[in-house]
N, C-alpha and C positions, 0 to 999 in steps of 0.2 A: 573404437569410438568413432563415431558417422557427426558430420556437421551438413549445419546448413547456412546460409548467406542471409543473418536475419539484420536487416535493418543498412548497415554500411560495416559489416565486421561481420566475419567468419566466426558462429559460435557452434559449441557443442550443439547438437538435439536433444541433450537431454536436460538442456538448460530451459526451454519453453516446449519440451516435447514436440518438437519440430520432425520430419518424416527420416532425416539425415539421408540427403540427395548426394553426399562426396562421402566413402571412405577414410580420407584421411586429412587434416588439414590444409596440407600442400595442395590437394586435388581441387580444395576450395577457394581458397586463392589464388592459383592459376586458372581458374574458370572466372574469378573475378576481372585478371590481370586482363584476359583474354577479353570480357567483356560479355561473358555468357553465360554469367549465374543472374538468375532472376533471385532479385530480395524479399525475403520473406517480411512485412511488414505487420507488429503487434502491439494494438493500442493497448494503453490502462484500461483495465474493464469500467472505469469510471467515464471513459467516452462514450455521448450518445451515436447511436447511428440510426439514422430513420431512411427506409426504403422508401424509391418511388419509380413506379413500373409503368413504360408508358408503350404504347402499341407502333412498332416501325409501320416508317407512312413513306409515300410520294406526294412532293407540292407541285404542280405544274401552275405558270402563270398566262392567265386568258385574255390578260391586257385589262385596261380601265379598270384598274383595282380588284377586278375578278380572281380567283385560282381555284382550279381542282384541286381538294385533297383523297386521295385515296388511300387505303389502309390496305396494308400486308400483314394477312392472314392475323389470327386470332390470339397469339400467344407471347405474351410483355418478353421482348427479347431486351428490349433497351431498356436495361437496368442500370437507376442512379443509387447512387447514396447520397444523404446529409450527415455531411461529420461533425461532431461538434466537441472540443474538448469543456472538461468543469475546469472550475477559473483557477489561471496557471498565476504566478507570482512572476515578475519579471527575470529574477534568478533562473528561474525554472524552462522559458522558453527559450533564449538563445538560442544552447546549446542542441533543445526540439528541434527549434525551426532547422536551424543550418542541415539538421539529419533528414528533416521531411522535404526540404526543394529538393534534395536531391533526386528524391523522387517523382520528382512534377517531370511531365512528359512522357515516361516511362511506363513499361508495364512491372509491376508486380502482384504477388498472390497475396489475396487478406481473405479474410473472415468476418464478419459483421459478430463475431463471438468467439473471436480467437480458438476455432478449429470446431462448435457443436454444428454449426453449419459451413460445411467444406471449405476448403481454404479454392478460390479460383479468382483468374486473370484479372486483372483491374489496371486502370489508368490515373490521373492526377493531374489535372494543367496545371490548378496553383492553389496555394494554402493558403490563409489568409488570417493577419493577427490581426486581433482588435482591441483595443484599450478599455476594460472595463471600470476600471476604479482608477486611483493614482498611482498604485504599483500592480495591480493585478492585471489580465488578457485573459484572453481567449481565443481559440484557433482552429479555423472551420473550413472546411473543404468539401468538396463533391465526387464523387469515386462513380466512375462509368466502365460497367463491366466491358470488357472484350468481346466481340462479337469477331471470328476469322469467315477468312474471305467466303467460305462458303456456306456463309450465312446459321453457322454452327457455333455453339455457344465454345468460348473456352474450355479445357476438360478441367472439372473438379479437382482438386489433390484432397484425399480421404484418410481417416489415420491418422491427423493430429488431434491429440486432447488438449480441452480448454486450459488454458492457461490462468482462468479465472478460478480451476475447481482440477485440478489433477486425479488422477485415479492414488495416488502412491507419492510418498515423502522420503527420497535416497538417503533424507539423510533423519527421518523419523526418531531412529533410537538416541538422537543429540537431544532429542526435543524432551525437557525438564519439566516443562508446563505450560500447556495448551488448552484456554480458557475461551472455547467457541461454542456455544450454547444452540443444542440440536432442536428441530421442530419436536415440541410437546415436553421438553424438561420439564419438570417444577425446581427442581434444586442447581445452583452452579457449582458443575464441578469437571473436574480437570481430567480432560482427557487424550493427556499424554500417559507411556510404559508408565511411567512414575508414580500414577494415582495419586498427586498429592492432597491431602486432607484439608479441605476447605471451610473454611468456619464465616459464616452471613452475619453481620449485623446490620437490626434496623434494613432489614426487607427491601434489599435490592431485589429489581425484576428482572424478567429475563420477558423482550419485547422487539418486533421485527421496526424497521426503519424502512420502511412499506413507500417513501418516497424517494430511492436513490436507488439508482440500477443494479439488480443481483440479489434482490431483496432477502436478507436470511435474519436470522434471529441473536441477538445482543444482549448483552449485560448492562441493565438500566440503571446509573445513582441520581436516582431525581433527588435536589434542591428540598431536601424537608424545611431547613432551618435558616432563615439570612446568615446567621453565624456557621461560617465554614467552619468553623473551631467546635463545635456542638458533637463530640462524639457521640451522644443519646439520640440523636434525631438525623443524622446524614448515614447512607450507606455505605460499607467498603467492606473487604472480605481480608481474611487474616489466614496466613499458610504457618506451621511453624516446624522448619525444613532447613539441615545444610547441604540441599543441593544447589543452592546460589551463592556458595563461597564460591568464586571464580576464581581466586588468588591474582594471579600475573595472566591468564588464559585468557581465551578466544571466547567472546559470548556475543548473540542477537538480541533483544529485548524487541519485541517489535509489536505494532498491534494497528486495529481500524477503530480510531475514534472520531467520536461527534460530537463535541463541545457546545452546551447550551447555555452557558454562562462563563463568563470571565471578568466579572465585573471586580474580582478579586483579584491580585496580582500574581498569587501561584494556584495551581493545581494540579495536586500530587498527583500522581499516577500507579510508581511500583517503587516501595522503599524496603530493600533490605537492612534491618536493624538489628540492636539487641534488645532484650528483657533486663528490667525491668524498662518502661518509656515512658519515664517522668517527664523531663524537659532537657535541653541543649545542652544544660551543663551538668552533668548528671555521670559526665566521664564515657558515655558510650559513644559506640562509630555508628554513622549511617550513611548510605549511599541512596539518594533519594532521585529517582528519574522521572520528572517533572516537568509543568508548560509555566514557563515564570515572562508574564506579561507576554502571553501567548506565545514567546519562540520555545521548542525545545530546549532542554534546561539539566544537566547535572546538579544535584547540590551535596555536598559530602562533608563530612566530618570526621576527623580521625581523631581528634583531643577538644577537648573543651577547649574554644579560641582557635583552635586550627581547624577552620574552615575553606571552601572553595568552591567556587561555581562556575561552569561551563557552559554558556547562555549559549544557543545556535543564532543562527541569523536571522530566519523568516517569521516573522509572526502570524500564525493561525486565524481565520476566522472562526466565529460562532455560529454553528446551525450548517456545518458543512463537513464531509466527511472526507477524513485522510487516513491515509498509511503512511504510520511514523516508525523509524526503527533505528535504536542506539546498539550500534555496532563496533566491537573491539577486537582487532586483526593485528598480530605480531606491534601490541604494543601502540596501536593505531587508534582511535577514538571517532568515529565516524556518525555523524546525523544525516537521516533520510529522510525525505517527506514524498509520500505518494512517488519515489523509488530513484529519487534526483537529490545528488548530493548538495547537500546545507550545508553544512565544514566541517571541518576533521582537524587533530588537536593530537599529540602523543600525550598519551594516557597509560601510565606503566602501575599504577598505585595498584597497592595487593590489595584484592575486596576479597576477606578473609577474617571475619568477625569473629574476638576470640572466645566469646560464648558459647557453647556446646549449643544449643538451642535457639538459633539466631531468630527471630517472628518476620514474618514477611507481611509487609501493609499492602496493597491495594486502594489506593482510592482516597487515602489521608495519611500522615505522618507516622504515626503509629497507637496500639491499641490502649498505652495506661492509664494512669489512674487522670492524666492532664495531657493533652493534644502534645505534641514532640515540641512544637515550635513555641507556644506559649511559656510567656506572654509576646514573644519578640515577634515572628508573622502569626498575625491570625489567620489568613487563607489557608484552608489542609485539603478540603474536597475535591476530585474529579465530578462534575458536574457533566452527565450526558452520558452516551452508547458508548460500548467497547467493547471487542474482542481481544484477546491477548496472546502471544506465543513468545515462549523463552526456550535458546538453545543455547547447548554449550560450545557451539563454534559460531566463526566467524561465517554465516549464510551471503555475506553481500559485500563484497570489494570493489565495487562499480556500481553503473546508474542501472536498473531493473525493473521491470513489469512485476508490481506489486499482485499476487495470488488473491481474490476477493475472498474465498472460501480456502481454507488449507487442508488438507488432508488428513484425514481421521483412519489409524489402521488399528 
């Protein structure tokens, strides 16, 4: 196992497929101690960066407001960047910032695409936070490639894969169901080992989001009906599968959504249930992972009257796109937004539905004869874009670089 110095911590290579510059851990930390590992730094593929190339010159001054400028030779050696991140939450930046001055002054290697165009030298004077709403920022900075003394560009490092789009998934055979909708589908369907059987109602599309960097193609539930309760006219997709009994085990739920309404106060996402799904009292369990007044959301039921909710802390906008992902590690309970922990909660409940046939919802409460929650919430619908991927381990125990595209093998 090879590591490299990405960020302020010694991680594996094969955690962002980094080139693994040290052998061994020890090797990488005493190269730290010492002061002479350069840090590999990798934004969220949601930052923008915009290039701007400008030609090395000489000013001389000629007096009375005069100067010669002359230009050296023909070819943009002085490369900037414009950084920009999408709008962080204040929860979210702290603990950024404190990682990023660190690197003001410094050289390190980036990518303006975390590894499709080479990772090489780069500099940082200062970050800079900016207050965009009452709780929200944003954090922008300028990146000035390395030029060494003899007028030779820093050397490339080659051989890292993007981190946005990996070639391969180590941990693929965990993965239960993988709902990422390829260029030219017509049908959504699951492509994880698993092949699970997917059933459409009411003509969800599959449509790219052609306005947010990485552009690829999504599972659309447009808004048919004001009544999110309306299972004749809203779309969601129905699996009917026990491979999401999880019992007491390690599972990821994670996905990239884009919320175009929230004028309701939940919206369902991915509810494991039983059959028949009348309504709440009806004696059955459901575990329902949900946006309830836009923060991430637990809602469960193990008896009629024994209910529980697990609200996270940040509340989502509409018409902006995240990586959310509810994650359960030795008993742990963990919410992620765009790969920065929200809170975490000990969560030991058995999710172990004791119907042989358990139906899985997407997109609203569940499929019977009357919406699960009726009459007591009417809100049931995911409104907006989504990609989806469920594993059966614990994929994220810390804060992470959310993958834009996941890997299909």
């Amino acid at each position: 196992m090879a590591y490299d110095y990405v960020g302020s911590a010694c991680t594996l290579s094969s955690v962002y497929n980094t080139p693994g510059a040290y052998a061994t851990l020890s090797d990488c930390q005493n190269a730290v101690s010492a002061g002479t590992a350069t840090p590999i730094l990798i934004l969220n593929p949601l930052w923008n960066a915009s290039k701007k190339g400008t030609l090395p010159l000489s000013i001389t001054k000629l007096g009375d407001a005069y100067q010669q400028i002359v230009f050296q030779g023909k070819d943009q050696i002085e490369e900037e960047w414009n950084i920009t991140s999408p709008i962080l939450f204040g929860t979210q930046v702290e603990d950024l910032m404190s990682e990023l001055r660190s690197l003001a002054g410094s050289a390190f290697l980036w990518s303006p695409n975390n590894g499709i165009i080479p990772y090489r030298l780069f500099s940082c004077n200062s970050w800079r936070q900016t207050r965009i709403g009452i709780s929200t920022y944003q954090i922008s900075a300028k990146f000035t490639l390395i030029v060494l003394g003899s007028g030779q560009l820093a050397p490339a490092i080659t051989g890292i894969a993007s981190s946005s789009s990996t070639s391969s998934d180590p941990n693929f055979s965990n993965v239960i169901l993988l709902i990422q909708p390829q260029s030219g589908d017509t049908a959504i369907k699951d492509y994880s080992s698993s092949n699970q059987s997917i059933t459409s109602a009411n003509n969800p599309a599959i449509a790219p989001l052609v306005f947010v960097p990485g552009s690829k193609e999504y599972v659309y539930f447009n808004k048919n009906s004001s009544d999110f309760s309306n299972t004749s006219s809203n779309p969601y997709l129905l699996i009917s599968s026990t491979a999401f009994n999880f019992g007491t085990g390690d599972f990821t739920i994670e996905g990239w959504v884009f919320l175009t309404d929230m004028s309701d106060a939940t919206q369902n996402f991915f509810v494991i249930n039983l059959t028949p799904f009348i309504n709440q009292n009806d004696g059955n369990q459901f575990y329902n992972f949900n946006f309830s007044n836009g923060k991430m959301n637990m809602y469960i039921q193990l008896s009629p009257g024994d209910e529980i909710s697990y609200p996270g802390n940040t509340a989502l906008s509409i018409n902006q796109l995240y990586h959310v992902a509810w994650v359960r590690q030795s008993g742990v309970m963990r919410y992620y937004i765009n790969g920065i922990l929200d809170t975490s909660f000990a969560f030991t409940i058995n999710i172990n539905p004791a119907d042989s046939h358990p139906q899985i919802a997407i997109g609203h409460g569940g499929p019977g004869g009357a919406p699960l929650y009726a009459p007591i919430l009417s809100a049931q619908y995911f409104p907006g874009y989504f990609t989806l991927r469920i594993s059966n381990i614990a994929r994220y125990t810390s804060s992470f670089i959310a993958q834009l595209n996941w890997p299909i093998q």
